[in-house]
C-alpha positions in Angstrom: 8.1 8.8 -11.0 5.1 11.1 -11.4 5.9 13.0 -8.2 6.6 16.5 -9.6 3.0 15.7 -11.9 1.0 14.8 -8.5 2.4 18.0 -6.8 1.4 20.3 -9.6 -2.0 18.9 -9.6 -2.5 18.9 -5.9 -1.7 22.7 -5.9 -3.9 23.7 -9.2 -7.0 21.9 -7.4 -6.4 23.5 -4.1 -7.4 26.7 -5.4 -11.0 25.7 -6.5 -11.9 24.7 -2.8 -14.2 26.4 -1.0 -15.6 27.7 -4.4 -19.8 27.7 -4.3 -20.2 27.9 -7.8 -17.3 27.9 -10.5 -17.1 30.5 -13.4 -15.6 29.8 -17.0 -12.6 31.5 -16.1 -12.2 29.2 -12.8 -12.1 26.4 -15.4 -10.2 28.0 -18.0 -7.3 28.5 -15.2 -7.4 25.3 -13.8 -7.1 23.7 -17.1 -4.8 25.5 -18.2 -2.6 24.6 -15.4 -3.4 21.3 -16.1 -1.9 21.7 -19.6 1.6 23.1 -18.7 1.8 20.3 -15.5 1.3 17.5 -18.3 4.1 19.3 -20.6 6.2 19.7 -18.1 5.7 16.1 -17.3 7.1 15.0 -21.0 3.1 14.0 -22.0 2.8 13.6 -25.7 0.8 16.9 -27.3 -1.4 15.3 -29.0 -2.9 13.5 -25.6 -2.2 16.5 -23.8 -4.7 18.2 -26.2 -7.3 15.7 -26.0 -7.2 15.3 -22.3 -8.0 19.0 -21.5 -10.3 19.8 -23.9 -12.6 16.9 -22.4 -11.9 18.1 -19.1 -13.2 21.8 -20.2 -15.7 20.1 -21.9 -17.3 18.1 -18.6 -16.1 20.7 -16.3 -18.5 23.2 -18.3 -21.4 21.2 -18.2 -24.4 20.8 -16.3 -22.5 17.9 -13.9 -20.5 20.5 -12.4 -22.5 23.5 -12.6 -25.4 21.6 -10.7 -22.8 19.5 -8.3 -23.0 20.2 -4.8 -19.3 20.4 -4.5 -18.2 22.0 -7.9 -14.8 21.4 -6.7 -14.9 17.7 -5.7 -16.8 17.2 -9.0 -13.7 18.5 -11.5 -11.0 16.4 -9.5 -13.5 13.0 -10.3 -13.8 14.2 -13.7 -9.6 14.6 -13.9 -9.5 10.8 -12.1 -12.3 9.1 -14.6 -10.2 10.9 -17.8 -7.3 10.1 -16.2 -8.3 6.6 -15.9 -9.1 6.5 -19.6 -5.7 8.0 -20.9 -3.9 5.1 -18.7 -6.2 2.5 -20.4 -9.3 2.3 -19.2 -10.0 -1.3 -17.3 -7.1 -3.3 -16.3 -6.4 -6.1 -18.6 -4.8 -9.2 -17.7 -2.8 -11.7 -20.0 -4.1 -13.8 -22.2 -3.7 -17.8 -21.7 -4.3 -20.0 -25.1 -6.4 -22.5 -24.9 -4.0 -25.4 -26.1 -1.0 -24.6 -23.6 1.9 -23.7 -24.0 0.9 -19.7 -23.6 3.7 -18.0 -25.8 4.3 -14.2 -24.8 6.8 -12.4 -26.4 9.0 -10.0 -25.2 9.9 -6.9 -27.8 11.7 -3.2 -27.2 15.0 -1.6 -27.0 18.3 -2.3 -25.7 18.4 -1.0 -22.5 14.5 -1.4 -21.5 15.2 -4.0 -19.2 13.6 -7.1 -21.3 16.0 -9.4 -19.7 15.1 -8.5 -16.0 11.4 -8.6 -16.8 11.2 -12.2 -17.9 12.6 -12.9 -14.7 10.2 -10.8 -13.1 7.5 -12.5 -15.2 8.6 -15.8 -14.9 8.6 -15.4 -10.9 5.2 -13.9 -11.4 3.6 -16.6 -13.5 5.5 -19.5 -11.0 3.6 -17.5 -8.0 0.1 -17.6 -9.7 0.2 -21.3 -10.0 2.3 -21.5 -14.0 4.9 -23.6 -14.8 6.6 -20.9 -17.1 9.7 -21.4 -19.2 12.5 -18.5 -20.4 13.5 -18.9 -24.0 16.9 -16.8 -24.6 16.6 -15.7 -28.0 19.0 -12.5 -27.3 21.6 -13.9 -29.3 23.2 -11.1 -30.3 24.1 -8.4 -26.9 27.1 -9.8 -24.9 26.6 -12.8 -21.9 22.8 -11.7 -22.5 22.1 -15.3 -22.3 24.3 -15.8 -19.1 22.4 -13.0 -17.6 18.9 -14.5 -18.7 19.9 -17.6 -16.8 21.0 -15.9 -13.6 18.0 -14.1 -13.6 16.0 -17.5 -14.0 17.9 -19.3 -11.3 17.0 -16.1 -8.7 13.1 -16.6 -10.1 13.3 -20.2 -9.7 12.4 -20.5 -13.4 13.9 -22.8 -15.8 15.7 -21.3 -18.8 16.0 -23.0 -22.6 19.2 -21.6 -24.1 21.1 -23.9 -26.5 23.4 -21.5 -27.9 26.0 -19.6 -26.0 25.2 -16.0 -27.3 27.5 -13.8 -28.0 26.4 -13.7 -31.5 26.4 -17.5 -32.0 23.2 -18.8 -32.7 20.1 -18.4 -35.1 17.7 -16.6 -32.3 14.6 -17.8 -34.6 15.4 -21.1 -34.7 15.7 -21.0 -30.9 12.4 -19.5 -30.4 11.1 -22.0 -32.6 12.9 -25.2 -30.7 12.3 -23.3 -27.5 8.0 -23.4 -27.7 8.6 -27.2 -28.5 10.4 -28.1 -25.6 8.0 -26.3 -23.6 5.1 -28.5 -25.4 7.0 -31.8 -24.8 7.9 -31.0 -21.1 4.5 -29.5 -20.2 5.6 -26.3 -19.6 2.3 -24.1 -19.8 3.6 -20.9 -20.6 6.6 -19.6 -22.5 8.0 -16.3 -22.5 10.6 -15.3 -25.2 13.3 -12.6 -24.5 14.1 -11.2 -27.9 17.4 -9.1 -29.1 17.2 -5.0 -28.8 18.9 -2.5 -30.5 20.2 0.9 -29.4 17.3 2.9 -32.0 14.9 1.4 -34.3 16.5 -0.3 -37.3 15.1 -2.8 -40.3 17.3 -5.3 -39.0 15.8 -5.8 -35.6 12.4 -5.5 -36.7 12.7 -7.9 -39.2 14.3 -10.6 -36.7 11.4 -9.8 -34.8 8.8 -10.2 -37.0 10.8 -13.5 -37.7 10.2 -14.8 -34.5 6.9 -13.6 -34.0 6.1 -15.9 -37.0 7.4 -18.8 -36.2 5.9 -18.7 -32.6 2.3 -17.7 -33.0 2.5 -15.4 -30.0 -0.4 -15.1 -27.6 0.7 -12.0 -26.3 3.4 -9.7 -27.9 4.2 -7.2 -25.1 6.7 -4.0 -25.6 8.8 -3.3 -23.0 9.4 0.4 -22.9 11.6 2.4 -20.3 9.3 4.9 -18.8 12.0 7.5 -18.2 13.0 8.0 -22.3 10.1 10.4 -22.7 9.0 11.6 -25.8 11.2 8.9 -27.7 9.3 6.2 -26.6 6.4 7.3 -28.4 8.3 6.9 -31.8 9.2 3.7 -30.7 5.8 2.1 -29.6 4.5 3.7 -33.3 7.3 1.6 -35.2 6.6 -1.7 -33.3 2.9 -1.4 -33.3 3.5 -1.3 -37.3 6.4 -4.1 -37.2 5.1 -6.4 -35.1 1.7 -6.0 -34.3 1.7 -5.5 -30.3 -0.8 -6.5 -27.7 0.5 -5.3 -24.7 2.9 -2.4 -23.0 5.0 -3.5 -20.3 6.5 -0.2 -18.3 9.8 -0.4 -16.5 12.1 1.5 -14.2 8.7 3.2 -12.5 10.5 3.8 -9.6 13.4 6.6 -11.7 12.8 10.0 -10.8 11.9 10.3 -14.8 8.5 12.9 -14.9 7.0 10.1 -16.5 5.2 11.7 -19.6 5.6 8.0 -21.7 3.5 6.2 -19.2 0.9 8.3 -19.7 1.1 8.8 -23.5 2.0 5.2 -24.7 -1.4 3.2 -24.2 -2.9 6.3 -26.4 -0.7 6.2 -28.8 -0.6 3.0 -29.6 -3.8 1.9 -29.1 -2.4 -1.0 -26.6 -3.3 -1.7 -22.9 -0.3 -2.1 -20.1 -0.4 -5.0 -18.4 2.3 -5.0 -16.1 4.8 -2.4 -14.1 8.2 -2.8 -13.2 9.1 -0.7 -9.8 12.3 -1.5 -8.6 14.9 -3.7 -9.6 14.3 -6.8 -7.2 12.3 -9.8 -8.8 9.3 -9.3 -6.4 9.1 -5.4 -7.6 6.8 -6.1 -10.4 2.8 -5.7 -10.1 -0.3 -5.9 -12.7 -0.8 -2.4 -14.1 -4.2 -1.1 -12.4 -4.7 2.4 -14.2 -8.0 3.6 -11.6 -5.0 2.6 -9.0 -1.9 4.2 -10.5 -4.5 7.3 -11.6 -5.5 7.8 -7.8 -1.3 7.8 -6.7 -0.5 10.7 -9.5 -3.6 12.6 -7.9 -2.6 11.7 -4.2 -5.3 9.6 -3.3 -3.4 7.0 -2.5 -3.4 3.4 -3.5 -5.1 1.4 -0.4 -5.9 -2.1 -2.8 -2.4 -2.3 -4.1 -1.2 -2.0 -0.4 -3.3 -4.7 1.4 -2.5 -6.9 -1.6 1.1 -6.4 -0.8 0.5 -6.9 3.1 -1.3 -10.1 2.0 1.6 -11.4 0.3 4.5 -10.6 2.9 2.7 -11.2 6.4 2.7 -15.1 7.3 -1.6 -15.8 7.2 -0.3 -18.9 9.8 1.6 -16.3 12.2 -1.2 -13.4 12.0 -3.9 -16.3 12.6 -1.6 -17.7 15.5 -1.3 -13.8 17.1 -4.7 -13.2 16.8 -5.8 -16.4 18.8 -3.1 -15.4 21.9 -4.3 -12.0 21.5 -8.1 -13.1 21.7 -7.0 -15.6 24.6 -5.3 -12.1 26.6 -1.9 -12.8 25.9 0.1 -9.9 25.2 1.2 -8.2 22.3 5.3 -8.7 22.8 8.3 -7.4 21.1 9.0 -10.7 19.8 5.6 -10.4 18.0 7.0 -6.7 17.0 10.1 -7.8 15.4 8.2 -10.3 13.2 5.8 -8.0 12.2 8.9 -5.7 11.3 10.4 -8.3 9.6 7.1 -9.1 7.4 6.8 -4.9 6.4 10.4 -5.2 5.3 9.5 -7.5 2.9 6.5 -4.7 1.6 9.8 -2.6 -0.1 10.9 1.1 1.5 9.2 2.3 3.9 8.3 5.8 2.2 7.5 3.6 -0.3 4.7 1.7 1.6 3.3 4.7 3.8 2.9 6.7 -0.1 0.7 4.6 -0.9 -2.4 6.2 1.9 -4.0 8.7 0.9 -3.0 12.4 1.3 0.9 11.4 1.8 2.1 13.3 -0.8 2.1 16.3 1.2 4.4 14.3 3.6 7.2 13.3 0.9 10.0 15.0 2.2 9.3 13.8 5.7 8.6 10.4 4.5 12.2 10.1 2.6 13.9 11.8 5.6 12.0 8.6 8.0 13.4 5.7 4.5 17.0 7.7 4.9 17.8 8.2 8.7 17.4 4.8 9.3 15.1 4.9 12.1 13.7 1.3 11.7 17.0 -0.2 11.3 17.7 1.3 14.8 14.6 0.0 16.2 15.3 -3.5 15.1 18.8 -3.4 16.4 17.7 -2.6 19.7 15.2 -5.2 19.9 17.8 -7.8 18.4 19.9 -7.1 21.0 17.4 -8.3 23.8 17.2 -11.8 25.1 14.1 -13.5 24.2 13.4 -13.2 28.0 13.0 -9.2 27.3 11.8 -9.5 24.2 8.8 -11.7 25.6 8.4 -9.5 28.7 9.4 -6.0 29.2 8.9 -5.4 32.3 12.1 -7.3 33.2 14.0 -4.2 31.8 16.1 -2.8 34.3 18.7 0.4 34.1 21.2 -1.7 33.7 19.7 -4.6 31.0 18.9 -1.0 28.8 22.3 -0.3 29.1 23.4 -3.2 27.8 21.4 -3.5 25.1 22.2 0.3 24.1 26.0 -0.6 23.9 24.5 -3.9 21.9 22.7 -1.6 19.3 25.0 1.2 19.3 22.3 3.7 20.7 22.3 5.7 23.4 19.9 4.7 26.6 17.6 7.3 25.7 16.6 6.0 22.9 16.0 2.5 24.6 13.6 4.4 27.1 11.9 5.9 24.3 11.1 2.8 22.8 10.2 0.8 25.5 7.7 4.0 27.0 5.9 4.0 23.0 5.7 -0.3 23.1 4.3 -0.2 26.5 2.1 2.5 25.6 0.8 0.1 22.6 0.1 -2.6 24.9 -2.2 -0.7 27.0 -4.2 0.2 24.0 -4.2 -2.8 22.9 -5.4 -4.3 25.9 -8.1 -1.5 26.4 -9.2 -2.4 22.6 -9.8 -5.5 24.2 -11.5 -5.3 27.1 -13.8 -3.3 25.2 -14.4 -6.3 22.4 -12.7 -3.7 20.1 -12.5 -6.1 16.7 -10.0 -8.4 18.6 -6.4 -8.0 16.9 -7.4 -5.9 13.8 -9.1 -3.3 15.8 -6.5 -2.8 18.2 -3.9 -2.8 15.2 -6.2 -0.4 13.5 -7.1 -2.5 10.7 -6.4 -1.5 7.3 -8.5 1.7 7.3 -6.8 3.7 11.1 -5.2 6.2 8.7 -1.8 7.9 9.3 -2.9 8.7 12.8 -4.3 4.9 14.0 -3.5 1.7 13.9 0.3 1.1 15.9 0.2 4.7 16.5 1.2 3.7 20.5 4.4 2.8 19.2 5.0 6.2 17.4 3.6 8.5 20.1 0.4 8.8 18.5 -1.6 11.2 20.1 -4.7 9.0 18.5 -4.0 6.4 20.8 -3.0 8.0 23.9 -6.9 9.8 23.3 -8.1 5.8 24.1 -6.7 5.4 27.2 -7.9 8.5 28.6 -10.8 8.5 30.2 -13.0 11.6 31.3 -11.7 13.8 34.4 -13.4 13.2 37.7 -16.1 16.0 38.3 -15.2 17.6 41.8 -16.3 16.6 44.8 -17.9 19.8 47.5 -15.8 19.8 50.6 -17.0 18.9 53.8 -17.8 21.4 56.7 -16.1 21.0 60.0 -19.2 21.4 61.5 -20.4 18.0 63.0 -24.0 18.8 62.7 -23.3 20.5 58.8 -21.3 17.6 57.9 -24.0 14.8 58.7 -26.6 17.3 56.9 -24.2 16.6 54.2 -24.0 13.1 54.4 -27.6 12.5 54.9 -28.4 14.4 51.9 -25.6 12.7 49.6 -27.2 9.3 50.9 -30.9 10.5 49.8 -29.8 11.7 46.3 -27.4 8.3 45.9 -30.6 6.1 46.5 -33.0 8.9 44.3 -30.5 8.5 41.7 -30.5 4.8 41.4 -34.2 4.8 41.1 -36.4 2.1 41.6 -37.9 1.3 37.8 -35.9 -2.1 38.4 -37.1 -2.6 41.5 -36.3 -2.1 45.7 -33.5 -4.5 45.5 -31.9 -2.6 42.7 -32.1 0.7 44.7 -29.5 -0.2 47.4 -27.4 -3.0 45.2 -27.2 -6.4 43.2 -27.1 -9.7 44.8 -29.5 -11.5 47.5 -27.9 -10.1 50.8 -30.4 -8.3 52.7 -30.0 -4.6 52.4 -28.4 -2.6 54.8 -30.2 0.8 55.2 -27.9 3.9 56.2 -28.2 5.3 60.0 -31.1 7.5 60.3 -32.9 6.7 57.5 -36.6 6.4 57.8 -38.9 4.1 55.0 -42.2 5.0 54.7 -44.7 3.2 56.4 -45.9 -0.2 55.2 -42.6 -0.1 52.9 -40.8 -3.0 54.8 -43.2 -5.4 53.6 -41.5 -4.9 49.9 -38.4 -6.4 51.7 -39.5 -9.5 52.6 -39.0 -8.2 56.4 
């Protein structure tokens, strides 16, 4: 969504690095370039306006002129307003005291208001609610049968006593639909309201309707983040109709330049709560503006991803493969292709690796690894092992990798290459071990490796091939074929062997550990009165 935003803003503050001390014009240019990339981007004028001229207005000031990195200091100052122009703090819903919670849904045709209760609804279930789906879209076509499909995929029951299809008073509904809730202890209720193709008295009025006979805790508007400047209009006419308390954006993850997210928490003086980003039910996550203020600056979005990890990687598996990994079992493909399995669940790919820091430099390669299929390869070749190869590699032969190449529908090559980065893995893994490197995390690479850590074995990282080398030997002096030089040679190597080990820890530690007498090399002379130390 705000990719062509993030790339203009990455290039206008490359050009204040390495900048001692910056001038008026330096901040003139760079916010004036900030200007046109927040036109360009479909930004409302009026918060366009406002966001630059306090960005001139900090950047000028003694902050920045006194900073030690004048540079650095502008891009925080872009992030904290930013921040504010997104909402400030993240706000979360609202729960009445005296449940059932009513939230009700408000916006456009088209918005997607009948997906997000789903989303919602699956949301709520997850966070410990028993929520309930009120069709009160009474008038768009099978807009109740699609409500009910929706709830059946959530897992979240549905009220909808009238068929639709413009049958039904959707008031009335609403109204029988928060006392159900009440009488089956339902503890939160979310109402899907009728849309309209434009603003129009009609719709407004039904709304207000509703929104009068449920006493609404939360009245959230559900705008399409790709209409643009429109949506501005239309947040201004519900905020006056029926009183809003929330912004709901969808369809985050259109290639929209995304000017309405950023302009309709100003406008209408309303926080957003939640985010729609894809159309799956799980593709919905609270709105964090710091968060989604550091991805349109490319600094990634680190939080949102380890929340996401948390929720698709099994806490039971990852605890039971960090106790075989502790105990110096090995790290096998089987444990691979469930790990797979779990970052599947995460979404795309280009998707999950966007979220680190500094990716956005990397988009094209990163959409070129989510298109070729590369991971959908990988997991067919390890599918087509037996669990005997998956559990130990080493039983793969020439003619077990051709196999499972004609299994896959690879080529053998690509088998070798697979097998040579997974065994590669293992020996980091196990050198992360030996060393008491963190146990599992630390040889994973934790949460923090970077693009260049973590499972970078199985990539042909050059990160972790660095672990496994150790230092080169330092060369050795030859030995002289003279008989008399060479055991001058070995004479002296013996001397500076012993001198080296010293004796601060003792005589016993200058020739070894252990209780075995020492053995003293031919020729060697103590000094006198020495033996005595020996117990001799």
């Amino acid at each position: 969504m705000f990719s062509s935003l993030s790339d203009r803003l990455t290039a206008t503050f490359k050009g204040l690095r390495g900048k001692g001390r910056l001038t008026e014009a330096d901040v003139d240019t760079t916010v004036r370039e900030i200007r046109r990339a927040l036109l360009e981007a479909d930004v409302a004028l009026p918060v366009v306006r406002a966001f630059t001229g306090s960005i001139r207005e900090r950047a000028l000031s003694a902050e920045v002129s006194q900073a030690l990195n004048p540079a650095q200091q502008v891009v925080k100052i872009v992030n904290e307003e930013l921040v504010g122009v997104l909402g400030g703090q993240t706000r979360r819903l609202r729960f009445a005291k005296n449940p059932p919670t009513v939230i009700m849904l408000a916006g456009l045709q088209g918005a997607g208001k009948t997906t997000l209760a789903g989303k919602l609804g699956k949301h709520l279930k997850d966070t410990g609610h028993t929520p309930l789906l009120v069709a009160c879209d009474l008038q768009r076509p099978n807009a109740v049968t699609q409500l009910q499909v929706v709830g059946q995929r959530a897992g979240v029951e549905v009220f909808a006593p009238e068929p639709g299809n413009g049958v039904g008073d959707p008031v009335e509904v609403a109204r029988r639909g928060v006392e159900h809730a009440r009488d089956k202890q339902y503890d939160v209720v979310v109402v899907d309201t009728a849309g309209r193709l434009g603003v129009d008295a009609e719709m407004m009025q039904q709304a207000s309707d509703i929104r009068e006979a449920t006493q609404p805790d939360e009245v959230l508007f559900v705008v399409d983040a790709m209409i643009g400047q429109d949506a501005l209009a239309v947040a201004q006419a519900f905020q006056e109709g029926v009183d809003l308390t929330g912004v709901v954006l969808t369809k985050l993850d259109g290639d929209a330049r995304g000017g309405a997210a950023l302009s309709v928490a100003t406008t209408t003086g309303r926080p957003v709560l939640f985010a729609s980003t894809g159309e799956g039910l799980a593709d919905f996550e609270v709105f964090h503006p710091d968060r989604m203020a550091s991805r349109i600056l490319d600094m990634g979005d680190v939080l949102t991803l380890i929340e996401q990890a948390e929720r698709a990687f099994d806490a039971k598996e990852s605890a039971a493969l960090a106790s075989r990994f502790e105990a110096g079992e090995d790290f096998t493909l089987e444990d691979f292709l469930t790990q797979m399995q779990a970052l599947k669940k995460m979404g795309p790919l280009n998707k999950v690796l966007g979220m680190l820091p500094g990716m956005g430099a990397m988009k094209d390669q990163l959409d070129e690894l989510a298109s070729d299929g590369a991971m959908k390869r990988i997991e067919a070749i390890v599918r087509s092992m037996t669990p005997l190869e998956r559990r130990n590699s080493k039983v793969l032969n020439g003619s077990r990798r051709a196999r499972i190449a004609r299994g896959s529908g690879v080529e053998v090559s690509e088998v070798n290459q697979l097998i040579d980065r997974f065994t590669e893995a293992q020996k980091v893994m196990r050198a992360m071990r030996a060393k008491g490197g963190g146990g599992l995390a630390g040889a994973l690479g934790g949460t923090g490796g970077g693009p260049g850590g973590g499972m970078a074995g199985l990539a042909g990282g050059k990160k972790s091939r660095g672990r496994m080398q150790a230092p080169p030997p330092k060369g050795k002096k030859a030995k002289s074929g003279n008989p008399a030089k060479r055991a001058e040679q070995e004479r002296a190597a013996t001397e500076k062997a012993l001198a080296s080990r010293g004796s601060a820890f003792g005589p016993g530690a200058a020739f070894g550990a252990g209780g075995d007498e020492p053995q003293l090399p031919p020729g060697f002379e103590l000094p006198p009165g020495f033996e005595k130390h020996l117990g001799r």
